[in-house]
C-alpha positions as CSV (number, residue, x, y, z in Angstrom):
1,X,0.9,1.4,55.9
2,X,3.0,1.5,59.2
3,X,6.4,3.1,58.9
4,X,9.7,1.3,58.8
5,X,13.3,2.5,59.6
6,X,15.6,2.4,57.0
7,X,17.7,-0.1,57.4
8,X,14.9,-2.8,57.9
9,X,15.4,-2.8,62.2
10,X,11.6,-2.5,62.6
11,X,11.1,-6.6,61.2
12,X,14.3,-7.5,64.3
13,X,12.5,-9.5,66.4
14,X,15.4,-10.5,68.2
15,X,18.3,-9.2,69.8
16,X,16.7,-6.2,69.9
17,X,18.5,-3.0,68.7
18,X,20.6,-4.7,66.2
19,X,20.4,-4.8,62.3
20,X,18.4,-7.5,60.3
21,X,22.3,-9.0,59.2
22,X,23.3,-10.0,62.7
23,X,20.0,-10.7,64.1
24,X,18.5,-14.0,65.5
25,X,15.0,-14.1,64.5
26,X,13.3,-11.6,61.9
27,X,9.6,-10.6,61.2
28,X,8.9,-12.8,57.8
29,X,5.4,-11.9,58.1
30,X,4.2,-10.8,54.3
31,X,0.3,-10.1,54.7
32,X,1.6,-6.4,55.2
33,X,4.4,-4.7,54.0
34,X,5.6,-1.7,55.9
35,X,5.7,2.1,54.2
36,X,9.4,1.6,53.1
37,X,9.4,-1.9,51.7
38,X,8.7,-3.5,48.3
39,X,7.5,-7.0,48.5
40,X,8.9,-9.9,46.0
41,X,7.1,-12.9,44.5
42,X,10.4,-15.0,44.5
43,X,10.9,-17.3,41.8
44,X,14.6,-18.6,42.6
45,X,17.1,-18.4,45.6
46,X,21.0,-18.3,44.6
47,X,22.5,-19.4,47.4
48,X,26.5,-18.3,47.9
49,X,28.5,-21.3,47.2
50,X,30.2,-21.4,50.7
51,X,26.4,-21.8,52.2
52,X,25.4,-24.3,49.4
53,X,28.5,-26.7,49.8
54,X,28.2,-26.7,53.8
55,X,24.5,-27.4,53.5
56,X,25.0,-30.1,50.5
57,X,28.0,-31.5,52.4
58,X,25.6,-31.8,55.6
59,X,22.8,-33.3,53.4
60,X,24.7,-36.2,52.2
61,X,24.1,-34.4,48.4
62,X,20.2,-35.3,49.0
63,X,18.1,-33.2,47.5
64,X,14.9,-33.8,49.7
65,X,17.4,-33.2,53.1
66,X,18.5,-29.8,51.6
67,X,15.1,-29.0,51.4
68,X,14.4,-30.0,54.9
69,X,17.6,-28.1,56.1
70,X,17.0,-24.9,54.2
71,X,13.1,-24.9,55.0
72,X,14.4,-25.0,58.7
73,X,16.8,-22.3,58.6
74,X,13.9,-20.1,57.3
75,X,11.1,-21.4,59.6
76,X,13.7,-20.7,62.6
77,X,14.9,-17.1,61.8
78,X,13.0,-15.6,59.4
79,X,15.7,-15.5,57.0
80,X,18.2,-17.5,55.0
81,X,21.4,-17.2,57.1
82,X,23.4,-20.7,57.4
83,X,24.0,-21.4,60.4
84,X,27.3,-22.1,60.2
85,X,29.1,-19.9,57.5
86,X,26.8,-16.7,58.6
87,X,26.2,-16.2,55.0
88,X,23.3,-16.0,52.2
89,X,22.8,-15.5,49.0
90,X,20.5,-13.3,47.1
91,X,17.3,-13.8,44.7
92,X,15.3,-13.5,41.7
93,X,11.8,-12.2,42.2
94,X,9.1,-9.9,40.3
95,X,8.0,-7.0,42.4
96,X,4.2,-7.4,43.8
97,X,4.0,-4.4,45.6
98,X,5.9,-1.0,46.9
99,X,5.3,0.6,50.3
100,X,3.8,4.0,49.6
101,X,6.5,5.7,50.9
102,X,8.9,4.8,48.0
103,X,6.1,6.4,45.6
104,X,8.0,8.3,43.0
105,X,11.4,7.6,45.3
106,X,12.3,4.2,43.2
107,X,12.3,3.1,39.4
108,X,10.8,-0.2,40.0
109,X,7.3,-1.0,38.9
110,X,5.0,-4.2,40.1
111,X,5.6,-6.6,37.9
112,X,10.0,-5.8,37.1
113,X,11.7,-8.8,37.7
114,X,15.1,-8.1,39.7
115,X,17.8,-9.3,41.5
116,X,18.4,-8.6,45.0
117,X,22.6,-7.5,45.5
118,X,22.1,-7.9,49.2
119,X,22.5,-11.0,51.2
120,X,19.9,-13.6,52.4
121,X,21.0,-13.5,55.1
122,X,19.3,-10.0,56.0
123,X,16.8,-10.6,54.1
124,X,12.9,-11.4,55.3
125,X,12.0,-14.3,53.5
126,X,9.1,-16.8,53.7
127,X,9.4,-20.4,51.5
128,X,5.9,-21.6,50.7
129,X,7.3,-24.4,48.5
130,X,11.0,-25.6,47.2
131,X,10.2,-26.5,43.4
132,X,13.3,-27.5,42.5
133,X,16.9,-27.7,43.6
134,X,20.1,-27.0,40.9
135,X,23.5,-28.1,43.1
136,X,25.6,-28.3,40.2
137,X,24.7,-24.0,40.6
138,X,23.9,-23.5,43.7
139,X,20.2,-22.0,42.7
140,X,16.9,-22.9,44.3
141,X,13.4,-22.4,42.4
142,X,10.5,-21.9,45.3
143,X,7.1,-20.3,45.8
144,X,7.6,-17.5,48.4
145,X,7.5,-14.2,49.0
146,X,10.8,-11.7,50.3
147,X,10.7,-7.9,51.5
148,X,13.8,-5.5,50.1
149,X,14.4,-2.9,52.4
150,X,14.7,1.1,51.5
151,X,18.4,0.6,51.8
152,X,18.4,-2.9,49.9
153,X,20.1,-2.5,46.4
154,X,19.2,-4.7,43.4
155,X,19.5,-5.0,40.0
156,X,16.7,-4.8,36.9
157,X,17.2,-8.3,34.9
158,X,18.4,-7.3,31.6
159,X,16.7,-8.3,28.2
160,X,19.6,-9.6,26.2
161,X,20.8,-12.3,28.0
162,X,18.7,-15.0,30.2
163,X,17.1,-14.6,33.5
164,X,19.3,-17.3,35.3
165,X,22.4,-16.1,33.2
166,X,22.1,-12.7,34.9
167,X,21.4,-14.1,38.1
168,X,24.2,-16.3,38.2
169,X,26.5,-13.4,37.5
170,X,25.2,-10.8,39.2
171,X,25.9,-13.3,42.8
172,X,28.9,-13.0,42.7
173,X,29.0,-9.1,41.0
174,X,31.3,-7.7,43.9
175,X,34.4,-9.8,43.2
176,X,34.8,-8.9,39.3
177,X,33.8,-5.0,40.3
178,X,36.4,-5.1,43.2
179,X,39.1,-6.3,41.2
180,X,38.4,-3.5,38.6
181,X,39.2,-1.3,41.7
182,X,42.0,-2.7,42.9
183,X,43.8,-3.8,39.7
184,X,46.7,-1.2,37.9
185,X,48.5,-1.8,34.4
186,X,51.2,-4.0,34.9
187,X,50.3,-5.1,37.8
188,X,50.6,-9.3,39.0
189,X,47.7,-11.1,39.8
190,X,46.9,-13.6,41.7
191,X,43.0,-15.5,41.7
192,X,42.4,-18.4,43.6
193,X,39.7,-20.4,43.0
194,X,39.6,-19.0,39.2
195,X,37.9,-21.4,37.5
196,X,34.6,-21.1,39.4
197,X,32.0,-18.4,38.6
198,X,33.5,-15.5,40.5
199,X,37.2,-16.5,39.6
200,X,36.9,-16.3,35.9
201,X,34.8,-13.0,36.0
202,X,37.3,-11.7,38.0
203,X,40.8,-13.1,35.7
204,X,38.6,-11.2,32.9
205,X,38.4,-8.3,34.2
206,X,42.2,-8.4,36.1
207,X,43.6,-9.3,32.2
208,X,41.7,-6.0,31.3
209,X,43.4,-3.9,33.7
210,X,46.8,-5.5,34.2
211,X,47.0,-5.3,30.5
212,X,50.6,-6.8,28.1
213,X,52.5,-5.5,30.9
214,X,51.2,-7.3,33.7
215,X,50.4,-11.2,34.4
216,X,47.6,-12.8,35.4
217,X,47.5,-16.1,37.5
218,X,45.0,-18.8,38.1
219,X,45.0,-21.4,40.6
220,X,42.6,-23.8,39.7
221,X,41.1,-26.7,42.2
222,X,40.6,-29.5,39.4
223,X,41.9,-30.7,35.5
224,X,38.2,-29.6,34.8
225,X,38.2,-26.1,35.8
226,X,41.8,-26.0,34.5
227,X,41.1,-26.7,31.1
228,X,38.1,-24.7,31.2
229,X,40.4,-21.6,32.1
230,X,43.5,-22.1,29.7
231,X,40.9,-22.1,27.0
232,X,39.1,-18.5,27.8
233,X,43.2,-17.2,27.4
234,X,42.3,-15.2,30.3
235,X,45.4,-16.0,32.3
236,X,49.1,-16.0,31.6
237,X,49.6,-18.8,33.5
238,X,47.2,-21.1,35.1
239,X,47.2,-24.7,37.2
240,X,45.4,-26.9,39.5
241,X,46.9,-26.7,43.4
242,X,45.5,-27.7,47.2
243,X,45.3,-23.7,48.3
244,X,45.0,-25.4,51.8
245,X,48.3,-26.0,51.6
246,X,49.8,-22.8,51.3
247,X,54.1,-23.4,51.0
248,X,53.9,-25.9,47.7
249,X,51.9,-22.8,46.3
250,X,54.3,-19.9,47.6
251,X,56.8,-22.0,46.0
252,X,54.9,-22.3,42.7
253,X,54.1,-18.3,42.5
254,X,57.8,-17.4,43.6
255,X,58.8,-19.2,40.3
256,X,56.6,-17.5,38.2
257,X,57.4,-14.4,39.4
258,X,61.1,-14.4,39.8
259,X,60.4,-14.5,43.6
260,X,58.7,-10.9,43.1
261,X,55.0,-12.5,44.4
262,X,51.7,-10.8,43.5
263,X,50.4,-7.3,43.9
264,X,47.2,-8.7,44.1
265,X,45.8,-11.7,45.3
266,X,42.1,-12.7,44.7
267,X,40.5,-15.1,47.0
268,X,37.6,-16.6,45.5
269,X,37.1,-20.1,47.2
270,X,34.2,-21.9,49.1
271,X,36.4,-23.5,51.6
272,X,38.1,-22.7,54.9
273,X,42.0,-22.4,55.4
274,X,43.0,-20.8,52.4
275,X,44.1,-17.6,54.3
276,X,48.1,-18.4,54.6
277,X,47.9,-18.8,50.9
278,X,46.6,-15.7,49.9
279,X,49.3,-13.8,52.3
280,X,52.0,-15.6,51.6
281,X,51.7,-15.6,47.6
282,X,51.7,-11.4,48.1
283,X,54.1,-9.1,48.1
284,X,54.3,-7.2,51.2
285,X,53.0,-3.7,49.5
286,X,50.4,-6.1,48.2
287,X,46.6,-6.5,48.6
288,X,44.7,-9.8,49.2
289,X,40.6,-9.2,47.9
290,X,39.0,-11.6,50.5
291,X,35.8,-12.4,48.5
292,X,35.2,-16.0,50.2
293,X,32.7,-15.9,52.8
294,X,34.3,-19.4,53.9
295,X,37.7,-16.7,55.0
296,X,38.6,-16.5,59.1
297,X,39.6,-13.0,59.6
298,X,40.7,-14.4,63.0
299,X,43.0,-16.8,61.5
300,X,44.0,-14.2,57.9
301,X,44.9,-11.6,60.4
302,X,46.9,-13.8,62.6
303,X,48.5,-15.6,60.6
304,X,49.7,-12.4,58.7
305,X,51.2,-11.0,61.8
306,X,52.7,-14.9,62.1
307,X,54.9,-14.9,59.4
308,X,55.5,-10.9,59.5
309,X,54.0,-9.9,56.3
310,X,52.4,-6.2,55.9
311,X,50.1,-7.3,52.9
312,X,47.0,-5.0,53.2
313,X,43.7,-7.0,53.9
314,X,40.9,-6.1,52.0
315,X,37.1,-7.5,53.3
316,X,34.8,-9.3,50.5
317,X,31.9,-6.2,50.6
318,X,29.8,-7.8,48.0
319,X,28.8,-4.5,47.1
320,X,30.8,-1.2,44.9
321,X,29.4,1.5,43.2
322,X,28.5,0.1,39.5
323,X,28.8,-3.4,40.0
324,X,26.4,-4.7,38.9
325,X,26.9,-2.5,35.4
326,X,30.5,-3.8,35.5
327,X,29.8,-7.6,35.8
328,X,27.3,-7.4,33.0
329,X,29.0,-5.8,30.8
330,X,32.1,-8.4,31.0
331,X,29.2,-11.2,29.4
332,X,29.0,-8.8,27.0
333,X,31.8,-7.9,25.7
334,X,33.4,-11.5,25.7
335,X,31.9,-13.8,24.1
336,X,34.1,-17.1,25.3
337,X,33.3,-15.7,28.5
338,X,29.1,-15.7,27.9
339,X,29.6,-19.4,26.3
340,X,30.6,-20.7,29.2
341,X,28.7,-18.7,31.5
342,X,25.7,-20.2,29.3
343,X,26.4,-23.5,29.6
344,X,27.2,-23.9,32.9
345,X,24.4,-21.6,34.9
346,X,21.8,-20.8,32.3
């Protein structure tokens, strides 16, 4: 077996001298895996929401046309990077084969099944066959074959709870681990977009560590996700708001909060603009969690400096230490939380 660098740069065809991430075109060739890889019979792509909505919205909602577009997106660059929101996903796979340099380096086996915890869109992938598209969760279910990096993290699938449970959960892993981080006792919080599948991981885990003394609120986009949240008790307060329009729910959080705003604000959303809400809704010793790969740094940045607000700006890194550990674990110890989890993505 040839060797490979690291960090995946030997499958950059181009630009050259960049990482697999940022590049145009990588090497999807799997007939022969380099030293450092470990090569994955894929089963089912999870693409991030903000990547599934453009490409759905640019389909029409046709099935056979999402195909087509995410067939083409692979065909060009070798990868699964949209095109227009820069972003991925991540996947569910059984191991075919590890390079012989990870021999005795790695604790997978052929035949684990896993979930890759870094994004599509660095990813070498090759789609022999779509099988079967979910929308209603943003999962795809192909024939193909992927390559994880030395430096690629994943995830074993665990045994107690479904395959496409576990999936759907450990997608958005980052959000719920982050806020764990981030999150004090008696702290206010703030998650938008917490009624989809990162938000209500991440009100969990932000009740947990707030605790009686702090508060918890959800903003909500519909009556459906609403209800869904006031009945996991989750949140201390929780409605349904535009979080494009970002003074009506300034207005809304001032209220709730004696006009003390959040410590920290959660952005979970798969939609552009929601920047201004996130800053303004803060305190300004605050922190805003940009999780949403649909955020403009250009325009959060800005705009902060706009309206004179010091909040500090976190990045969404989809990756901490443990969390993949920590987001399983929540569907473990809540039960509501599993139910739900279960119904809607397994």
């Amino acid at each position: 077996m040839k060797p490979g660098n690291k960090y995946g740069t030997h499958r950059v065809i181009s630009p050259k001298g960049v990482l697999p991430q940022p590049a145009d075109k990588i090497d999807n060739n799997m007939d022969e895996i380099y030293d450092n890889e470990i090569l994955i019979d894929v089963q089912t792509l999870n693409v991030d929401s903000a990547s599934f909505t453009q490409i759905e919205q640019q389909a029409g909602g046709d099935k056979a046309k999402i195909a087509e577009i995410m067939m083409g997106i692979v065909e060009k660059q070798g990868k699964h990077r949209n095109p227009v929101t820069g972003s991925g996903g991540m996947l569910l796979g059984t191991v075919e084969k590890i390079g012989d340099a990870l021999a005795g380096r790695t604790d997978l086996k052929v035949g684990d099944k896993i979930a890759t915890l870094v994004s599509l869109s660095l990813t070498p992938l090759r789609i022999d066959k779509i099988k079967d598209i979910r929308p209603d969760i943003d999962q795809v279910d192909i024939d193909g074959k992927a390559i994880l990096f030395e430096s690629g993290i994943y995830a074993k699938i665990p045994s107690d709870m479904p395959e496409n449970l576990a999936l759907s959960a450990l997608d958005v892993a980052g959000a719920p681990a982050q806020t764990a981080k981030l999150v004090k006792p008696g702290d206010t919080v703030l998650i938008i977009g917490a009624g989809g599948k990162s938000g209500m991981l991440c009100c969990y885990e932000a009740k947990k560590r707030a605790g009686v003394t702090g508060m918890v609120i959800g903003i909500t986009h519909s009556p459906k996700s609403t209800e869904r949240l006031e009945k996991l008790g989750f949140c201390d307060h929780v409605f349904a708001a535009d979080a494009t329009q970002p003074v009506p729910v300034m207005e809304r959080i001032a209220e709730l909060t004696n006009g003390a705003m959040a410590d920290v604000t959660i952005n979970n959303v798969n939609i552009p603009d929601t920047e201004m809400t996130s800053i303004l809704c803060t305190k300004n010793t605050g922190v805003v969690y940009f999780f949403s790969m649909a955020t403009s740094f250009t325009k959060a940045a800005l705009g902060a400096e706009g309206v004179g607000s010091d909040v500090t700006m976190i990045v969404g890194n989809g990756y901490t230490k443990g969390h993949a550990e920590i987001t399983l674990q929540e569907l473990r110890e809540s039960e509501s939380l599993r139910k739900i989890f279960t119904e809607l993505y397994a």
